[in-house]
DSSP file (Angstrom, degrees, kcal/mol; ACC not computed):
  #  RESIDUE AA STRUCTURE BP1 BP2  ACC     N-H-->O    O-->H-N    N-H-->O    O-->H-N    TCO  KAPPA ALPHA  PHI   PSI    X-CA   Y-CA   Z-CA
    1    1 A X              0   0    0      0, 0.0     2,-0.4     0, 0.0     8,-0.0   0.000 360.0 360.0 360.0 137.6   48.8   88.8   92.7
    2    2 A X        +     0   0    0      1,-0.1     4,-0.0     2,-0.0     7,-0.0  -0.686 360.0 170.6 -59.6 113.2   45.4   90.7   92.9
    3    3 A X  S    S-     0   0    0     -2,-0.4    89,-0.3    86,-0.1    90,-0.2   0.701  70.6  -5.6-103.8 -42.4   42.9   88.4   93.2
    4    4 A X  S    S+     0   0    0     88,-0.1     2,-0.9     1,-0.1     3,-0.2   0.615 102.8  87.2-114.2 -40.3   39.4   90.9   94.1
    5    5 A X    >>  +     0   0    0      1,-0.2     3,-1.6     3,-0.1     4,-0.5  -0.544  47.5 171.0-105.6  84.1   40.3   94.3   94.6
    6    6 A X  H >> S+     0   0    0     -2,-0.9     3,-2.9    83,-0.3     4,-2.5   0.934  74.3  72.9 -50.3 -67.9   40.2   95.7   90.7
    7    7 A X  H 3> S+     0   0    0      1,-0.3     4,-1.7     2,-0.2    -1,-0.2   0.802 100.8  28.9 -28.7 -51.4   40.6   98.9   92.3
    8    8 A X  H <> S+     0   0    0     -3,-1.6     4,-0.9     1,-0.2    -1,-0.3   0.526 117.1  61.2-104.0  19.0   44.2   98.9   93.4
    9    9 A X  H <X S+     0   0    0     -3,-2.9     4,-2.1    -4,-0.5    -2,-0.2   0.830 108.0  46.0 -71.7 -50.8   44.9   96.5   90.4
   10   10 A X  H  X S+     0   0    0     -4,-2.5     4,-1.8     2,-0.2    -2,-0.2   0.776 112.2  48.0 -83.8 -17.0   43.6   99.7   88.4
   11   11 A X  H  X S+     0   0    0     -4,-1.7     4,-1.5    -5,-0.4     5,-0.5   0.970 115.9  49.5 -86.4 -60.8   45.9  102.5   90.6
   12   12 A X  H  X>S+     0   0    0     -4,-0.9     5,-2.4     2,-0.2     4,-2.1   0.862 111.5  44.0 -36.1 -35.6   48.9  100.0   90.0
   13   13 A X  H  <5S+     0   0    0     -4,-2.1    -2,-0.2     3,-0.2    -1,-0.2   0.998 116.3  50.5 -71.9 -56.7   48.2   99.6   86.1
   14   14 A X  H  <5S+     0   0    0     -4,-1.8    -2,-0.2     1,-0.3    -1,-0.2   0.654 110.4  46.9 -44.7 -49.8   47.8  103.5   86.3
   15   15 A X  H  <5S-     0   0    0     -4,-1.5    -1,-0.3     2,-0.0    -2,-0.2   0.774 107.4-122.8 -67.8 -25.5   51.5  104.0   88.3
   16   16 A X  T  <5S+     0   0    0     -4,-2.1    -3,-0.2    -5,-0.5    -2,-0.1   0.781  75.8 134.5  88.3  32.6   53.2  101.6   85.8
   17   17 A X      < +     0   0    0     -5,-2.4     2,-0.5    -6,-0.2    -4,-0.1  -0.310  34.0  95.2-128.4  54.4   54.0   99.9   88.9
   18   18 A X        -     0   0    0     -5,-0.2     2,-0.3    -6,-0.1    63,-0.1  -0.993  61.8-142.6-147.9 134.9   53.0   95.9   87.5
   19   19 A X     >  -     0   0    0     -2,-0.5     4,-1.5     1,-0.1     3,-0.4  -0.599  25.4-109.8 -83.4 141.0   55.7   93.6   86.1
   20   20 A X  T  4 S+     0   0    0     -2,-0.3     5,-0.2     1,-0.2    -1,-0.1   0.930 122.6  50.6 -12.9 -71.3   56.2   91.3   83.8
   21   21 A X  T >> S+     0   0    0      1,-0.3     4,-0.6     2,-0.2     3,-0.5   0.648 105.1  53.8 -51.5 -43.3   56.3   88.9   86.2
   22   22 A X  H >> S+     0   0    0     -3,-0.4     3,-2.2     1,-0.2     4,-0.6   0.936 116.0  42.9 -29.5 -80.4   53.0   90.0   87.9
   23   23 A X  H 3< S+     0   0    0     -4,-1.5    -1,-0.2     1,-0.3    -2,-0.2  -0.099 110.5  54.4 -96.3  38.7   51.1   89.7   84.2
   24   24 A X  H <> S+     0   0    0     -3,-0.5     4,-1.0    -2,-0.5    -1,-0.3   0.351 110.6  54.4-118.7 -28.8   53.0   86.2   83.2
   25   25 A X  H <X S+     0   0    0     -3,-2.2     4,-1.6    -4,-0.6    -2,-0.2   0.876 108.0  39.3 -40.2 -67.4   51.5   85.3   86.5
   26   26 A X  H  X S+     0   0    0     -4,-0.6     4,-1.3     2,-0.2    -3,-0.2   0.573 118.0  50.6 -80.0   3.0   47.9   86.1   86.0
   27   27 A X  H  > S+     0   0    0      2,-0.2     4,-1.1     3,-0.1     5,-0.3   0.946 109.4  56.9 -69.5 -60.2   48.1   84.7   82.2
   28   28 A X  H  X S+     0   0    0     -4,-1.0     4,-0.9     2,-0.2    -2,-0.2   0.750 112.9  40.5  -1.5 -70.6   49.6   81.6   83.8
   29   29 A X  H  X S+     0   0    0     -4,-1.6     4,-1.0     1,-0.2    -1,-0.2   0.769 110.3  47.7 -53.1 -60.4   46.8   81.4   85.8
   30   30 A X  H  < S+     0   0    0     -4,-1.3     4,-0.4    -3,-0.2    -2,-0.2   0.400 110.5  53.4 -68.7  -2.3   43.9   82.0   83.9
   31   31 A X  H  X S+     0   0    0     -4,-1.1     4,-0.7     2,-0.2     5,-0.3   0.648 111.1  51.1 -96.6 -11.0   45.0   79.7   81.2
   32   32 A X  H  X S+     0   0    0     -4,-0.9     4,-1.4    -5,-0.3    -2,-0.2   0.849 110.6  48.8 -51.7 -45.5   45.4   77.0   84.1
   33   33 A X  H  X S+     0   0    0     -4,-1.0     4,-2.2     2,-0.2     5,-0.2   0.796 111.9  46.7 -93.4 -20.4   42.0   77.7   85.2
   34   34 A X  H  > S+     0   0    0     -4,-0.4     4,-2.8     2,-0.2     3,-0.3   0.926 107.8  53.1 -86.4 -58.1   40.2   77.5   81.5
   35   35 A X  H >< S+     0   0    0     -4,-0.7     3,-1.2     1,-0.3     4,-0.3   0.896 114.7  47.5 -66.8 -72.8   41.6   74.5   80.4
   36   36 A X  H >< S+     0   0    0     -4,-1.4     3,-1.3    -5,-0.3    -1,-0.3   0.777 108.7  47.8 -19.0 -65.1   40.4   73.1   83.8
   37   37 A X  H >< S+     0   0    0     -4,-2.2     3,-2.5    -3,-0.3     4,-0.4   0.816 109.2  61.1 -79.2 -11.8   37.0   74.3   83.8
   38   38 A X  T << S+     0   0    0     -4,-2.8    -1,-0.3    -3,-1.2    -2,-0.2   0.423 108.0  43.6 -85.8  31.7   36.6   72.9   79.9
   39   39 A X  T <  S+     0   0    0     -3,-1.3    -1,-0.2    -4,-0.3    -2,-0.2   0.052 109.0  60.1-134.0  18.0   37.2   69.9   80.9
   40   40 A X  S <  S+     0   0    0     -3,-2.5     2,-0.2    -5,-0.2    -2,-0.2   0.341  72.0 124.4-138.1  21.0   35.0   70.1   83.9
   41   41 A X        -     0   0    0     -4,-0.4     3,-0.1     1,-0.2    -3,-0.0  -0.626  56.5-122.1 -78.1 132.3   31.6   70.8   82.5
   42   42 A X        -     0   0    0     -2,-0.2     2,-0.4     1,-0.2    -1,-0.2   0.162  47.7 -80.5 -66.0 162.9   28.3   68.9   83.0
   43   43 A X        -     0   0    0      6,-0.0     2,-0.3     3,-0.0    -1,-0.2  -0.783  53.7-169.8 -94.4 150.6   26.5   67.6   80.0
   44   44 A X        -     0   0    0     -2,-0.4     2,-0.0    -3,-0.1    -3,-0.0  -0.857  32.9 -89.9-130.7 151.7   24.5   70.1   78.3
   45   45 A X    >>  -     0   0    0     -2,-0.3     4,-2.7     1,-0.1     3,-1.1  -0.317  46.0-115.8 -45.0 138.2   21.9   70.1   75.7
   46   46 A X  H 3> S+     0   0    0      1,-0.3     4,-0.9     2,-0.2    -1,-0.1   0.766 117.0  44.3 -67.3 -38.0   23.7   70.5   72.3
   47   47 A X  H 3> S+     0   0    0      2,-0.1     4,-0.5     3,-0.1    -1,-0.3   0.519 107.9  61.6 -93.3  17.7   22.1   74.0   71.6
   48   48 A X  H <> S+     0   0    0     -3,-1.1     4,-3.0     3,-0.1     3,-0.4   0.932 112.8  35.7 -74.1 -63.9   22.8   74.9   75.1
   49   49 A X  H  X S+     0   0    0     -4,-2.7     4,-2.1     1,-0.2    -2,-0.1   0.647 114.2  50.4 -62.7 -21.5   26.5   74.5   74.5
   50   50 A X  H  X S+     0   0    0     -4,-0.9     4,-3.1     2,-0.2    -1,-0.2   0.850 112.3  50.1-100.6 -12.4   26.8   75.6   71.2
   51   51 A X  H  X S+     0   0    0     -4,-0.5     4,-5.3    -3,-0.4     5,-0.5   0.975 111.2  56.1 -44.8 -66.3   24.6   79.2   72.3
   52   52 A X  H  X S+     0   0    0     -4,-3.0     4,-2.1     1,-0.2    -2,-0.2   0.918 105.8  43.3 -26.0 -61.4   27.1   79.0   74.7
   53   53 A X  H  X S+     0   0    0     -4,-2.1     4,-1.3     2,-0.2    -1,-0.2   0.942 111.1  53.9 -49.3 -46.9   29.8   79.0   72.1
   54   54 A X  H  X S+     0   0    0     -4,-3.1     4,-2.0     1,-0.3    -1,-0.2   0.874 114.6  44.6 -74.0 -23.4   28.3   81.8   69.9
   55   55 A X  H  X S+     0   0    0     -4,-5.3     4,-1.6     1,-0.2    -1,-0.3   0.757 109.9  47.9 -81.4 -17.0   28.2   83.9   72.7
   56   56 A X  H  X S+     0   0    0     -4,-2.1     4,-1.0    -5,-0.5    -2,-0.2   0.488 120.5  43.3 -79.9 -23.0   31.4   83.3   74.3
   57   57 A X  H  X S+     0   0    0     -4,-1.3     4,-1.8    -5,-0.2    -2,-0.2   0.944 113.2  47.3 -98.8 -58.7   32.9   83.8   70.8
   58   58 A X  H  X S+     0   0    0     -4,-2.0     4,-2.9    -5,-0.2    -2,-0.2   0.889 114.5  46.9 -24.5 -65.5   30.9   86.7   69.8
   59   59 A X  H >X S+     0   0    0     -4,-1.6     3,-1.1     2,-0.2     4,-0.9   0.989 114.6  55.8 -60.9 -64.9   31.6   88.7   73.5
   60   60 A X  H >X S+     0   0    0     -4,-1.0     4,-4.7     1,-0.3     3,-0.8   0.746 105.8  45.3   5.4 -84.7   35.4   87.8   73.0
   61   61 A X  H 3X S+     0   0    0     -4,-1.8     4,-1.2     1,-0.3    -1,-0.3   0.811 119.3  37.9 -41.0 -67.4   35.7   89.0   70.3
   62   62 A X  H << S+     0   0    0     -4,-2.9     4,-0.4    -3,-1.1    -1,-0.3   0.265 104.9  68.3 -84.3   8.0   34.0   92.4   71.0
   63   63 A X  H << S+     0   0    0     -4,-0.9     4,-0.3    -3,-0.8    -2,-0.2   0.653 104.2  35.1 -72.0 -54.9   35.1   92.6   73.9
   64   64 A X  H  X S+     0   0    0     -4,-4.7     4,-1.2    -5,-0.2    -2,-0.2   0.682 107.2  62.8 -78.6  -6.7   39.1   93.2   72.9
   65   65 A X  H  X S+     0   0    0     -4,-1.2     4,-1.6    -5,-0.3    -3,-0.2   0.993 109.8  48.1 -84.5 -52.9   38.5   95.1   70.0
   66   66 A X  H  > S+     0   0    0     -4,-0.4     4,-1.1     2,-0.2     5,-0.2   0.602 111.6  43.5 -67.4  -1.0   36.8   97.6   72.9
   67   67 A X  H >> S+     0   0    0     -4,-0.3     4,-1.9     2,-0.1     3,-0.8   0.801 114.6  52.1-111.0 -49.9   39.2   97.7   75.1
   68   68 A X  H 3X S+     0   0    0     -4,-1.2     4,-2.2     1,-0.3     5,-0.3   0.705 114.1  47.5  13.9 -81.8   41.8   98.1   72.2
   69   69 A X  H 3X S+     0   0    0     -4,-1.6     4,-0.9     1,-0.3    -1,-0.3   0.826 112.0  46.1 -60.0 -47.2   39.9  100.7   71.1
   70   70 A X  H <X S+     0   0    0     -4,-1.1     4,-1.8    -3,-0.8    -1,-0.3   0.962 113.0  48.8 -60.6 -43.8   39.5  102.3   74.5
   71   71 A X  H  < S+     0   0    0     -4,-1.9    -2,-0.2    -5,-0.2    -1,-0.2   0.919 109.2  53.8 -62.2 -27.1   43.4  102.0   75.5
   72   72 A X  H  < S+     0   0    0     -4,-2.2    -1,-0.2    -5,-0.4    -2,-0.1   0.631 107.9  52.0 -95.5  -1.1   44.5  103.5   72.2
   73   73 A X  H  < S+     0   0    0     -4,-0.9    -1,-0.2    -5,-0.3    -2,-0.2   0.598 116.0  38.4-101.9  -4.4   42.3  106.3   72.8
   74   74 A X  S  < S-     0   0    0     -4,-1.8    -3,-0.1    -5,-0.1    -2,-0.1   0.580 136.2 -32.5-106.3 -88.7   43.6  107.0   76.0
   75   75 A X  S    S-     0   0    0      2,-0.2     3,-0.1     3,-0.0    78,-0.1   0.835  74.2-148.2 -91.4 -91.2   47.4  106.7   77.0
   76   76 A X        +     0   0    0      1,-0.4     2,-0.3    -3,-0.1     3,-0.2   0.457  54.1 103.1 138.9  32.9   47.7  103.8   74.5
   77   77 A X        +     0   0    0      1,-0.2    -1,-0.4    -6,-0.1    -2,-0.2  -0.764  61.3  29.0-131.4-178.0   50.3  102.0   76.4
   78   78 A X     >  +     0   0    0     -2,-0.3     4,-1.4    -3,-0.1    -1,-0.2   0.740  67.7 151.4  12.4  59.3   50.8   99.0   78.6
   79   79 A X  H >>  +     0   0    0     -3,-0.2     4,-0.9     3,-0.1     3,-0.7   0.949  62.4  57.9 -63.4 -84.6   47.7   97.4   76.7
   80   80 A X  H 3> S+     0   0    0      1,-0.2     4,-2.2     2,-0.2    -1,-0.1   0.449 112.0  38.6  43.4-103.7   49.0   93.7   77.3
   81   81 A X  H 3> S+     0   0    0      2,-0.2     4,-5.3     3,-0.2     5,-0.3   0.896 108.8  56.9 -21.1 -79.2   49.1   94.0   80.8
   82   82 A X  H <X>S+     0   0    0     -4,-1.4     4,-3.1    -3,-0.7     5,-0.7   0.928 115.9  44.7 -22.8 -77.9   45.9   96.1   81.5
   83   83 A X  H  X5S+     0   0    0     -4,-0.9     4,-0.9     1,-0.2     5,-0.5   0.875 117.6  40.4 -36.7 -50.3   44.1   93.1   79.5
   84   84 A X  H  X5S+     0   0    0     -4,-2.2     4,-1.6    -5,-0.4    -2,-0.2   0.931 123.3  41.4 -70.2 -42.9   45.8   90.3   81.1
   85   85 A X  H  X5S+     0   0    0     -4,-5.3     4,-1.5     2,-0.2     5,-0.2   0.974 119.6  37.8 -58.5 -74.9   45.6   91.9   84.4
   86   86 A X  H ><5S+     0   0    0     -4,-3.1     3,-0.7    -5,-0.3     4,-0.5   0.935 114.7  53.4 -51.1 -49.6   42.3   93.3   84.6
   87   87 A X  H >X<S+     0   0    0     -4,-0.9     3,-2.8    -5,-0.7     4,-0.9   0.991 104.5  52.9 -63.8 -64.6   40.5   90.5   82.8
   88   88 A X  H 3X S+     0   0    0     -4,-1.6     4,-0.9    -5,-0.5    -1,-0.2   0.705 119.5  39.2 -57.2  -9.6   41.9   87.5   85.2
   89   89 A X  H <X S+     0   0    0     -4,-1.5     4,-0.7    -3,-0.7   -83,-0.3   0.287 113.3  54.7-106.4   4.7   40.3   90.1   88.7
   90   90 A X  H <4 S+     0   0    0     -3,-2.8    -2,-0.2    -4,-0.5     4,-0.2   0.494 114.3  43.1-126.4 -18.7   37.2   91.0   86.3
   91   91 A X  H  X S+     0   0    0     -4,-0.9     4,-1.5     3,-0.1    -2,-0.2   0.807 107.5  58.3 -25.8 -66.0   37.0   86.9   86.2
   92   92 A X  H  X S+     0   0    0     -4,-0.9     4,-0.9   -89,-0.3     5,-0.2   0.794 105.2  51.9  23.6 -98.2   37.6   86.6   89.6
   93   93 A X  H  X S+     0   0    0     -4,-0.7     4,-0.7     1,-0.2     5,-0.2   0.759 107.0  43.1  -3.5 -76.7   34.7   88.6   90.5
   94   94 A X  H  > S+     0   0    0      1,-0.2     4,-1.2     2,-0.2    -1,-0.2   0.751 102.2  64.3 -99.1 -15.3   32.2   87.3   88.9
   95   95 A X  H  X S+     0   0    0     -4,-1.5     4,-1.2     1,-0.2    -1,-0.2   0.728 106.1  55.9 -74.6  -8.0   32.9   83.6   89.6
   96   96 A X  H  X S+     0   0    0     -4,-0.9     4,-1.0     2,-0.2    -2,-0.2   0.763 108.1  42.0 -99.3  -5.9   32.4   84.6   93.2
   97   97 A X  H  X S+     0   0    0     -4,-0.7     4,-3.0    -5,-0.2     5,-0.2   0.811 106.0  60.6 -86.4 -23.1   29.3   85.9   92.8
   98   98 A X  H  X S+     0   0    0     -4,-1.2     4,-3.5    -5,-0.2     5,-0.3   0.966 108.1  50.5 -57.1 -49.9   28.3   83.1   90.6
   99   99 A X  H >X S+     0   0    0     -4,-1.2     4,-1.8     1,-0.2     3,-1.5   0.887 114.7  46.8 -48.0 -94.3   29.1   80.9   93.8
  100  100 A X  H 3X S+     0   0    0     -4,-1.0     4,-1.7     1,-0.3    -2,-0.2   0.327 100.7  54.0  85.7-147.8   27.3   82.8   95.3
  101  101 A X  H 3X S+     0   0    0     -4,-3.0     4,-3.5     2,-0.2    -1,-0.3   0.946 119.7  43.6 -45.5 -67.2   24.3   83.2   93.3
  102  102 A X  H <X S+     0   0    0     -4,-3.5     4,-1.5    -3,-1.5    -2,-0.2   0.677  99.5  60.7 -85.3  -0.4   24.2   79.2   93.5
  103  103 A X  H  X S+     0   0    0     -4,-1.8     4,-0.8    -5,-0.3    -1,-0.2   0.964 113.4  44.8 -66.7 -38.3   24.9   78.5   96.8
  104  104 A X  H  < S+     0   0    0     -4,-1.7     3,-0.3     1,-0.3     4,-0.3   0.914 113.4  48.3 -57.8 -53.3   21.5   80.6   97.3
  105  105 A X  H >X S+     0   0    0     -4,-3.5     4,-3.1     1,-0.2     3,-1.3   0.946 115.2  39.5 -65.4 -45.8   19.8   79.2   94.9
  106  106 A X  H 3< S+     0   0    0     -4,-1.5     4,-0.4     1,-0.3    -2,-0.2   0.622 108.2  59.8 -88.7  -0.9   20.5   75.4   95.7
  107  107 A X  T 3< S+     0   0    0     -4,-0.8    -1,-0.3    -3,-0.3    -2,-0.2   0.269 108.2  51.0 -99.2  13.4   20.2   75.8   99.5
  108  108 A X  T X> S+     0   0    0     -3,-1.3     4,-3.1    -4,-0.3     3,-0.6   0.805 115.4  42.7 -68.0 -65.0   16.3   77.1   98.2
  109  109 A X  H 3X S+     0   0    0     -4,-3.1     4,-1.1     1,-0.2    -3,-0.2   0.715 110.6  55.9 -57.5 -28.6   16.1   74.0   96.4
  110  110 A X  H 3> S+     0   0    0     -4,-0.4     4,-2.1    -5,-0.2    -1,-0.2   0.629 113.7  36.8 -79.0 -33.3   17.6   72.3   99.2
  111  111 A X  H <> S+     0   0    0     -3,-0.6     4,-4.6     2,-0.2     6,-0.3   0.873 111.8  55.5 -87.4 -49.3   14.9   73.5  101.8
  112  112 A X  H  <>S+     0   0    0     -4,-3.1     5,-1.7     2,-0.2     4,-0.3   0.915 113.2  45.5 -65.1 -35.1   11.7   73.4   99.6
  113  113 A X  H ><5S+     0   0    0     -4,-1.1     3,-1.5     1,-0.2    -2,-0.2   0.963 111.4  55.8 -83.2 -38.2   12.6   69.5   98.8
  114  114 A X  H 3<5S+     0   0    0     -4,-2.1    -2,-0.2     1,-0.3    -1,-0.2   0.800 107.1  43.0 -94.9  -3.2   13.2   69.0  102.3
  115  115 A X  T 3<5S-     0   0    0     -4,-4.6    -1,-0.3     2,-0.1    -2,-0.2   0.354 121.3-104.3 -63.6   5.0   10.0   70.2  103.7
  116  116 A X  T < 5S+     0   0    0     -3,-1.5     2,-0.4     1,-0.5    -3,-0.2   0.540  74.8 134.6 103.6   2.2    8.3   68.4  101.1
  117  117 A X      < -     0   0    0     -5,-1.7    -1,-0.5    -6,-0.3    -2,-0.1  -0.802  63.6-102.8 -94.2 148.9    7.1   70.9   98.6
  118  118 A X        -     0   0    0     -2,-0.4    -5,-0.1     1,-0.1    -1,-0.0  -0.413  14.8-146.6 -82.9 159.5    7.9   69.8   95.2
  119  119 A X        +     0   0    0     -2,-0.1    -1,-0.1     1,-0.1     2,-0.1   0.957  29.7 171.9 -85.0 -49.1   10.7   71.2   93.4
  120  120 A X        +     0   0    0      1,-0.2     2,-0.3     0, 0.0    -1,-0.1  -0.049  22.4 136.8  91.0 -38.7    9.0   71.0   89.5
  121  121 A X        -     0   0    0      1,-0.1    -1,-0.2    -2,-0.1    -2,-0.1  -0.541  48.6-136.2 -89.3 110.7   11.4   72.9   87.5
  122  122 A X     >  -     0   0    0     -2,-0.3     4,-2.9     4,-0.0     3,-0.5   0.074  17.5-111.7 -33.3 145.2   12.0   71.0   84.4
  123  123 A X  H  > S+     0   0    0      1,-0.3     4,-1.3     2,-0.2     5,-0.3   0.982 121.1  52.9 -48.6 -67.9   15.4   70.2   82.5
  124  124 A X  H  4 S+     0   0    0      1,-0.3    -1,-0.3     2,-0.2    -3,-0.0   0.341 112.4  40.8 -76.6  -8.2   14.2   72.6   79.8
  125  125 A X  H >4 S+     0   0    0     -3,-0.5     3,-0.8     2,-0.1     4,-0.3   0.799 113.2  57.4 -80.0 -59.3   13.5   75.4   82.2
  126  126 A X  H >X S+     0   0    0     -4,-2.9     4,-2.7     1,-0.3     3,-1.9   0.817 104.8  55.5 -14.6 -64.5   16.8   74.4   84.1
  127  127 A X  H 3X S+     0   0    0     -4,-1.3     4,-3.0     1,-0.4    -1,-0.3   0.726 111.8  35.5 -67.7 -32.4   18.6   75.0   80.9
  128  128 A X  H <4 S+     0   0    0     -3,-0.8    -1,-0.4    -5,-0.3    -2,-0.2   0.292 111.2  58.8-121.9  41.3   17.6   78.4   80.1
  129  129 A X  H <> S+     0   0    0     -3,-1.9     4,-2.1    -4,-0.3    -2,-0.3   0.563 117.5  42.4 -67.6 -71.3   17.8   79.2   84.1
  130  130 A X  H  X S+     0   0    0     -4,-2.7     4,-3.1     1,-0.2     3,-0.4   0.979 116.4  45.7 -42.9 -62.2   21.8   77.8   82.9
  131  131 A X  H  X S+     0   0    0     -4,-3.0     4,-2.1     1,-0.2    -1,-0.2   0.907 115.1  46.2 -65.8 -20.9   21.7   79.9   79.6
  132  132 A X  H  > S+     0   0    0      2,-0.2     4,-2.3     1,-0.2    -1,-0.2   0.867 109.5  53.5 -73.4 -29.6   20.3   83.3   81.5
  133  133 A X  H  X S+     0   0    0     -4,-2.1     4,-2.8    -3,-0.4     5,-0.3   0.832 114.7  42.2 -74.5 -54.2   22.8   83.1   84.3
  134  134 A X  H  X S+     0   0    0     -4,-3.1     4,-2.5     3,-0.2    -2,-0.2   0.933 111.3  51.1 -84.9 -34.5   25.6   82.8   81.5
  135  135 A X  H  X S+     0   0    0     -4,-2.1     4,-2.6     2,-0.2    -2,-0.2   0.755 116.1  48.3  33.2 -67.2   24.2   85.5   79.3
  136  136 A X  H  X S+     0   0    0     -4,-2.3     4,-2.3     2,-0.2     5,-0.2   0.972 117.7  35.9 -51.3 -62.9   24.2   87.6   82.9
  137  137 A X  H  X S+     0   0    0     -4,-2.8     4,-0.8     1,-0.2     5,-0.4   0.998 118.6  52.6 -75.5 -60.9   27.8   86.8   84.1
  138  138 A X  H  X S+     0   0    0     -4,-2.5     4,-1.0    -5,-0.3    -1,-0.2   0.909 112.6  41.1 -34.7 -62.8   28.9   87.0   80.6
  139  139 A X  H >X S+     0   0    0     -4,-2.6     4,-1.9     2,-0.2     3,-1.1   0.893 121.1  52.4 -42.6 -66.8   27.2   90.7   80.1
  140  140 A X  H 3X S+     0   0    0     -4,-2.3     4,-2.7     2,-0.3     5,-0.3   0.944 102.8  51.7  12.5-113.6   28.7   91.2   83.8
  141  141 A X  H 3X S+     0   0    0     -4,-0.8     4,-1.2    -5,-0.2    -1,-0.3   0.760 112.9  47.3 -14.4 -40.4   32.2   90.3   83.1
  142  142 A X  H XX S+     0   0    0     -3,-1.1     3,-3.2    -4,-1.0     4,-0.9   0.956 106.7  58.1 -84.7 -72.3   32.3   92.7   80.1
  143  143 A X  H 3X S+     0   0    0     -4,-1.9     4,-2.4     1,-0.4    -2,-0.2   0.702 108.9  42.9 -38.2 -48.3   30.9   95.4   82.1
  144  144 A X  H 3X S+     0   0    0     -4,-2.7     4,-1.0     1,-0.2    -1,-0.4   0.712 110.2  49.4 -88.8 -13.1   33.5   95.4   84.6
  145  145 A X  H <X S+     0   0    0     -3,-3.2     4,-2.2    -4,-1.2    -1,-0.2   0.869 119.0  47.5 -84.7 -44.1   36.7   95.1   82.5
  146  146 A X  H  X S+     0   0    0     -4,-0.9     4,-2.9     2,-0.2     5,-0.3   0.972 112.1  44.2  -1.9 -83.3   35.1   98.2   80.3
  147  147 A X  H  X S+     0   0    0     -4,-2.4     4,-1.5    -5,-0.4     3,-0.5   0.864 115.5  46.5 -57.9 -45.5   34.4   99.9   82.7
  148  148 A X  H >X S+     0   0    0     -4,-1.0     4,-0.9     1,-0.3     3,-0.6   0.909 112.9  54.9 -32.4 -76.2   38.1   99.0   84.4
  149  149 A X  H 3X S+     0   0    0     -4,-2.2     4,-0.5     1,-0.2    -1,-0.3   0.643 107.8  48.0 -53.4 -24.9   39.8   99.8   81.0
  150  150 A X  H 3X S+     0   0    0     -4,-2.9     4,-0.7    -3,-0.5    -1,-0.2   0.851 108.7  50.4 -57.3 -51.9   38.2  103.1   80.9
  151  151 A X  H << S+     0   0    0     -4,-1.5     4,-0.4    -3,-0.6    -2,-0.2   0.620 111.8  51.9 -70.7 -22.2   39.1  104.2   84.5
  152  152 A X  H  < S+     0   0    0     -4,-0.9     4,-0.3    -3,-0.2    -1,-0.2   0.587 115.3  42.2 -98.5 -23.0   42.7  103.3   83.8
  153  153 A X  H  < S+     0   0    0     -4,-0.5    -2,-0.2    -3,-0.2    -3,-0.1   0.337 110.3  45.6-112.4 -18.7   42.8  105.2   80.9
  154  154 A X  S >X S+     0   0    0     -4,-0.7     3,-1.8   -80,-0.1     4,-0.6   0.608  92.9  84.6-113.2  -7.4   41.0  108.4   81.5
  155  155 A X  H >> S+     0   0    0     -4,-0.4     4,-1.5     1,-0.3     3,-0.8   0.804  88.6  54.7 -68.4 -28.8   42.9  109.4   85.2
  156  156 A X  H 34 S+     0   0    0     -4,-0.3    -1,-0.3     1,-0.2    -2,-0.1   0.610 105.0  49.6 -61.2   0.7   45.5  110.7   83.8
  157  157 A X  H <4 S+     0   0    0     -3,-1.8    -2,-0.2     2,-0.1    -1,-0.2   0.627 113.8  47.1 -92.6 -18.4   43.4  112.9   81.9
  158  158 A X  H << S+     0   0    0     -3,-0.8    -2,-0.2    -4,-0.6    -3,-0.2   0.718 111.3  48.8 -88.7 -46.2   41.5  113.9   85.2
  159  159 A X  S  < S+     0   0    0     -4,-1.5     2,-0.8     4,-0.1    -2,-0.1   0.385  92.4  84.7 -88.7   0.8   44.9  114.6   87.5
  160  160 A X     >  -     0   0    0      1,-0.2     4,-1.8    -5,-0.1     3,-0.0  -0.779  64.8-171.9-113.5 130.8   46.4  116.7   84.6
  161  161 A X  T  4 S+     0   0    0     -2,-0.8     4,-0.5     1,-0.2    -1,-0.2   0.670  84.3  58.9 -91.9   6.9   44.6  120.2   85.6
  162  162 A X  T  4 S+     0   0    0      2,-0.1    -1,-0.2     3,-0.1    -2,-0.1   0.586 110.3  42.3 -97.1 -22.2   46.0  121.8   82.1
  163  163 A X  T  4 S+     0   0    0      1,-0.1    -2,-0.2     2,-0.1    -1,-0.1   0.865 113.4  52.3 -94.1 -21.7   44.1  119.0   80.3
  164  164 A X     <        0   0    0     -4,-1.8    -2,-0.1     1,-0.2    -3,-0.1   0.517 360.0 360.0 -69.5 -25.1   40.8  119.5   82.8
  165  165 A X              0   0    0     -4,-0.5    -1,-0.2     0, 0.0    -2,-0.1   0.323 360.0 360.0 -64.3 360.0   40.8  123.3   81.9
């Protein structure tokens, strides 16, 4: 399994050279790892979470009807895969920058409280610090599975020099 490098995830989807087994694997996996992290969430403000919700539902949502719409305009086949594949390393990703992002940020916090300047920053800042961050990595996340489904989808349209004429 491909955990990071979308690239030769995208030349395999591209040879036709990913298995069943491979993309019963990363489904396997990423439905392990959401049911985990929804059960492993902090308390939130009640319109934190339910923003949360509308956006997570929203992006979903508009998120496979474009890459649908992009696979079926290019080779139209192994969609399935592509999705399953590509989305669980376009996950991936961005939960390590998300680490990260907050290791940086709480070894800040970590420094300023221990020399003795106060930290300040309110719940209610916190919270939409929390909501921009997922907003980002959401936006993020899309960008790169797009962008993924695109690349997979127009190289054979680039290597064929009678369709490049």
């Amino acid at each position: 399994m491909i955990l990071f490098n979308i690239k030769k995830l995208e030349n395999l989807l591209i040879e036709k050279k990913i298995s069943d087994k491979m993309v019963f694997n990363y489904l396997l996996t990423y439905l392990i790892i959401t049911t985990i992290t929804a059960y492993v969430t902090k308390d939130i403000p009640v319109w934190l979470e339910a923003t949360q919700f509308i956006v997570s539902l929203t992006a979903l949502i508009w998120g496979l009807r474009k890459t649908f719409e992009i696979n079926r305009e290019g080779d139209n086949s192994d969609y399935f895969k592509r999705i399953i594949s590509l989305s669980f390393v376009a996950s991936v990703r961005v939960t390590v920058y998300i680490f990260i992002i907050l290791l940086i940020y709480n070894l800040v916090k970590a420094v300023l409280i221990a020399t003795g300047v106060t930290w300040g920053v309110s719940d209610y800042y916190e919270n939409f610090l929390v909501l921009g961050g997922f907003l980002i990595s959401t936006g993020f996340y899309y960008y790169i599975l797009l962008d993924s489904f695109k690349r997979v989808n127009t190289t054979d349209a680039e290597e064929d020099p009678l369709v490049a004429a």
